[in-house]
C-alpha positions in Angstrom: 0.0 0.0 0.0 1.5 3.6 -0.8 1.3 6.4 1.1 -1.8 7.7 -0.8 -3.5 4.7 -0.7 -3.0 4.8 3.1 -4.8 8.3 3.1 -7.4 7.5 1.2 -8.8 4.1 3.4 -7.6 6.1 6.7 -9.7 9.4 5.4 -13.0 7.3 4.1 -13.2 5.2 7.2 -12.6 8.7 9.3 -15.2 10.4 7.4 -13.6 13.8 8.6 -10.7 16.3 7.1 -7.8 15.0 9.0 -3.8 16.2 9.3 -0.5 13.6 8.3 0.2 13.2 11.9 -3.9 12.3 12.8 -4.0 10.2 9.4 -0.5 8.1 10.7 -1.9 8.1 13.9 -5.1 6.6 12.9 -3.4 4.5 10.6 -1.4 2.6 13.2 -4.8 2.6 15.5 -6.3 -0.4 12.8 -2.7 -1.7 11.8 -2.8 -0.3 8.3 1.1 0.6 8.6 1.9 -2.2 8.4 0.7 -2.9 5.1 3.3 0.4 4.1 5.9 -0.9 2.1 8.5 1.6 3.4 7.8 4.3 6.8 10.7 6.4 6.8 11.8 8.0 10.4 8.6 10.4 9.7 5.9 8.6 8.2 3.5 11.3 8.8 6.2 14.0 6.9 6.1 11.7 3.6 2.4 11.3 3.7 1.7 15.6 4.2 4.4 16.1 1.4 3.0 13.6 -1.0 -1.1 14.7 -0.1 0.2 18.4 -0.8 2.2 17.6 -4.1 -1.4 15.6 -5.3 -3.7 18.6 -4.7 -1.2 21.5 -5.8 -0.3 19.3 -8.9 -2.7 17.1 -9.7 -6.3 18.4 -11.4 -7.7 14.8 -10.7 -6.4 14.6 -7.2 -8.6 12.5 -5.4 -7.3 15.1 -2.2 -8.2 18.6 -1.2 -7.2 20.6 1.9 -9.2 22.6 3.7 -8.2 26.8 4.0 -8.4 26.5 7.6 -5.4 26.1 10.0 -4.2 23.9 10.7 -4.6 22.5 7.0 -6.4 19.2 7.0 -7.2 16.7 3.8 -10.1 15.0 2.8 -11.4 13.4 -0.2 -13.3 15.4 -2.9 -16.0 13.0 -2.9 -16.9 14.1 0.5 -18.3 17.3 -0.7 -21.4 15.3 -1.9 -21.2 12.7 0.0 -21.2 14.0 3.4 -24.3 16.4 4.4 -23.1 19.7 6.0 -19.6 19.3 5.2 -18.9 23.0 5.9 -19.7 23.1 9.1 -17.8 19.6 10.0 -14.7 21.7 8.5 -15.8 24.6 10.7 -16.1 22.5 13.9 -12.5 21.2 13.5 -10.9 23.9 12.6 -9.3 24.7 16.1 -8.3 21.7 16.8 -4.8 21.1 16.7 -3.5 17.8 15.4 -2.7 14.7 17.6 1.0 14.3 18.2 2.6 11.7 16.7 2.8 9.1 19.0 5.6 11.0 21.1 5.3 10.0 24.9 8.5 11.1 25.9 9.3 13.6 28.3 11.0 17.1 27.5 13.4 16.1 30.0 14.4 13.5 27.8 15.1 15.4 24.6 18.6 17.1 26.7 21.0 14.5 26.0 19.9 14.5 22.3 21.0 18.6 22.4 23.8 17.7 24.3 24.9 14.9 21.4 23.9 17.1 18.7 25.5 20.7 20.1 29.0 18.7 20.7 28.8 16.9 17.3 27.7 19.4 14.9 27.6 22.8 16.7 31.1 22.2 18.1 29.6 23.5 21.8 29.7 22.0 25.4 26.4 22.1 26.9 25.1 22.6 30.7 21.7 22.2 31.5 20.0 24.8 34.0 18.2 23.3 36.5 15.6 26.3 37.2 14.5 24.8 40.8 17.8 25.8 42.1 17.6 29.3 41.3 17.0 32.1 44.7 13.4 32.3 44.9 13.4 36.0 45.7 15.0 36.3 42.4 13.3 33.7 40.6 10.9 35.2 37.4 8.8 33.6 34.6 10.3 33.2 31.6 14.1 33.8 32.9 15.9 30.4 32.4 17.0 28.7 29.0 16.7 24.6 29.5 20.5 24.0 28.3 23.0 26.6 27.9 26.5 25.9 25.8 30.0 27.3 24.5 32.1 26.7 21.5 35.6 27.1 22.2 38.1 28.0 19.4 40.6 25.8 21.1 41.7 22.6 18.8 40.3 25.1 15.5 42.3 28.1 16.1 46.2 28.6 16.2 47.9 28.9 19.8 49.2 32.4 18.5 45.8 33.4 17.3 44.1 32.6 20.7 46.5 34.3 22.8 46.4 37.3 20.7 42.9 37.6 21.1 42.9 36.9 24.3 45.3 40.0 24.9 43.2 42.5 23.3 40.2 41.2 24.8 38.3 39.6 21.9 38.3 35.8 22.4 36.1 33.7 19.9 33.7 32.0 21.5 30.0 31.4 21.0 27.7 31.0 23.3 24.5 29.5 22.6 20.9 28.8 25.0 18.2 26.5 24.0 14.8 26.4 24.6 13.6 23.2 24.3 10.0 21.4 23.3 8.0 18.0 22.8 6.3 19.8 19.8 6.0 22.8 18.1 2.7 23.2 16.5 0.3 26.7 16.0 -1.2 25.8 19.3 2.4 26.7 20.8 4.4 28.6 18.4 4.1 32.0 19.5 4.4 31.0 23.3 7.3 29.0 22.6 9.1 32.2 20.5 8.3 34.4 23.5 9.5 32.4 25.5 12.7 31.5 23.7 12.9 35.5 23.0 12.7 36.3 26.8 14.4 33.3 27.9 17.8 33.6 25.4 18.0 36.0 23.3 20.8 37.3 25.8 23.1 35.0 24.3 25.2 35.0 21.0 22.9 32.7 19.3 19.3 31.6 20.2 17.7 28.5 19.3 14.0 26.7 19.6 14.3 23.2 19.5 11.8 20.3 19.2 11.6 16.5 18.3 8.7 17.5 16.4 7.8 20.1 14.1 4.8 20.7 12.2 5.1 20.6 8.3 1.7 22.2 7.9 2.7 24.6 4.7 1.1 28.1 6.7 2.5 26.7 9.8 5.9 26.6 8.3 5.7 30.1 7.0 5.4 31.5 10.3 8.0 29.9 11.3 10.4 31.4 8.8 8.4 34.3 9.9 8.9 34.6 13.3 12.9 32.9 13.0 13.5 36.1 10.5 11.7 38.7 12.6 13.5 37.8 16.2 16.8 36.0 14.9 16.0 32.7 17.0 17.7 29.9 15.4 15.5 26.6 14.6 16.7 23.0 15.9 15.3 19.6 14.7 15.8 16.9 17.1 15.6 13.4 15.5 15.3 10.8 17.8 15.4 7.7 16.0 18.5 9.3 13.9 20.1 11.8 16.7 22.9 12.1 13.1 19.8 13.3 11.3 19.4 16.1 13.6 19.4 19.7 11.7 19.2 23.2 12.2 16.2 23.9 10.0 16.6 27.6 10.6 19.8 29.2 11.3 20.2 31.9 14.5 21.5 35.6 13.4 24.5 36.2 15.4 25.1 38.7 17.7 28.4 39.9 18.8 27.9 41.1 22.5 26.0 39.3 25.2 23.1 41.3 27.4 25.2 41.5 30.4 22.3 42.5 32.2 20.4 39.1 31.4 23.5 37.0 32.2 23.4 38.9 35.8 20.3 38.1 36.3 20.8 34.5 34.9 23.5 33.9 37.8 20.5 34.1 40.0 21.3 29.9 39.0 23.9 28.1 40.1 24.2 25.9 37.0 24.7 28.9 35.1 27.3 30.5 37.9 29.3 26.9 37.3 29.1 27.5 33.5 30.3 30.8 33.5 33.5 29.6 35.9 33.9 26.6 33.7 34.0 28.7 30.9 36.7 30.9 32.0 38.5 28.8 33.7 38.8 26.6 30.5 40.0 30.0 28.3 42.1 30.2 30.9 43.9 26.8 30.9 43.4 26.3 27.3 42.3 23.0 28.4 38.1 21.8 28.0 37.5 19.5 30.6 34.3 17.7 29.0 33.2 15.9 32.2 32.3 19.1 33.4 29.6 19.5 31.0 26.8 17.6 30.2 27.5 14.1 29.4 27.3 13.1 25.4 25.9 10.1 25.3 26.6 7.9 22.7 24.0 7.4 19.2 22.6 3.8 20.5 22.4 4.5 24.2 20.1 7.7 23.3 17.7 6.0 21.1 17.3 3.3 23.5 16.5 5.7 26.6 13.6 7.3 24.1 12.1 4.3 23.9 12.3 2.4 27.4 
């Protein structure tokens, strides 16, 4: 059975406009998955891309999608079949689509960032433990979920280091993630906001999620909102942590907001960070252990799914 095919029987049965996440999830409710040839890491991806490329393309689609968001398909036919079909398109659309399947905690997603940011991003990541900040100090919206550095030692010269060093211009990047289950419309803008308040003091700022909507005007926002505030876009892939991607890249800024990182030191994670930090300039020495652990590619997958 192809992915179409799978639509179609999940989406007659259903009798109702349904997303690629809702139409996987269904799908796997009556065991029609298995009867897919090939799944992919992202079922539900391959079946929105393929449902969108047969109604944009297609004059005989068998598909349509509604103009409501979050964009759902059904099946042409419905429109005499069904009695009312506006309003069933009405009722549904505010509903956000069903996750795919995801039971994991957001706790869990940290060593993935950890794996990816020392792999691919180069950085050494600490995660911020907000519980331990003062609670006189303590604010909504004031702690990233993992924090990290890229040092220019083992890439840059010796010579070039300590010359930076003397006039007070050292390379290094720091980074602070906000991190999500999902991102979706129902928590998009929160999720910016809150990535905006929580780290946009650093050089770079990223959102990251294990699962991002590819609904096309959810996507455009998105790019929207990455453009408009500079926050940098992760992917987390958690059966592939190597397939992990920055979907969205961060605009760089050069200085820090010393006044956020003051208050950030409200932490003691973020106090140690800042002292490991320095003290690893300093030395010209990174002691990883001092960092979050990176965990190794079949060791993470296999504490996702236990």
């Amino acid at each position: 059975m192809t992915f179409q095919e799978l639509a179609i029987k999940v989406i007659k049965e259903a009798k109702v406009p349904l997303a690629p996440e809702e139409i996987w999830e269904l799908a796997k409710q009556k065991g029609y998955d298995r009867e897919v040839g090939s799944q992919g890491k992202t079922p539900w991806s391959s079946i929105g891309a393929q449902l969108y490329v047969s109604v944009r393309d297609r004059k005989d689609s068998p598909f349509a999608k509604t103009e409501t968001k979050p964009r759902r398909f059904y099946l042409r036919s419905f429109l005499k079949e069904i009695k009312d079909f506006d309003k069933l398109i009405e009722a549904q659309a505010e509903k956000e689509p069903a996750p795919s399947g995801f039971t994991f905690l957001e706790r869990q997603l940290h060593p993935f960032l950890a794996y990816f940011s020392f792999y691919y991003l180069k950085s050494y990541t600490k995660t911020i433990e907000h519980t331990k900040s003062d609670k006189k100090e303590y604010g909504e919206w004031v702690h990233p979920d993992m924090v990290g550095c890229y040092f220019p030692i083992g890439d840059w010269k010796p010579e070039v280091i300590e010359f930076s060093s003397s006039i007070g211009n050292v390379p290094t990047r720091i980074s602070s993630f906000e991190i999500k289950r999902e991102l979706s419309f129902s928590n998009l803008r929160e999720s910016f906001f809150q990535t905006i308040s929580n780290s946009s003091w650093a050089n770079e700022s990223y959102l990251v999620a294990a699962h991002i909507s590819i609904d096309e005007d959810f996507q455009e926002e998105l790019r929207r909102l990455s453009s408009s505030f500079g926050i940098g876009v992760i992917r987390l892939d958690i059966e592939d942590p190597d397939s992990s991607e920055v979907i969205l890249p961060p605009k760089f800024k050069d200085t820090l907001d010393w006044e956020s990182v003051n208050k950030l030191s409200m932490n003691p994670d973020f106090r140690e960070f800042l002292k490991r930090v320095k003290t690893d300039l300093s030395s010209k020495e990174i002691r990883q252990e001092k960092y979050d652990k990176v965990i190794e590619k079949d060791s993470l997958i296999k504490s996702i799914r236990n």
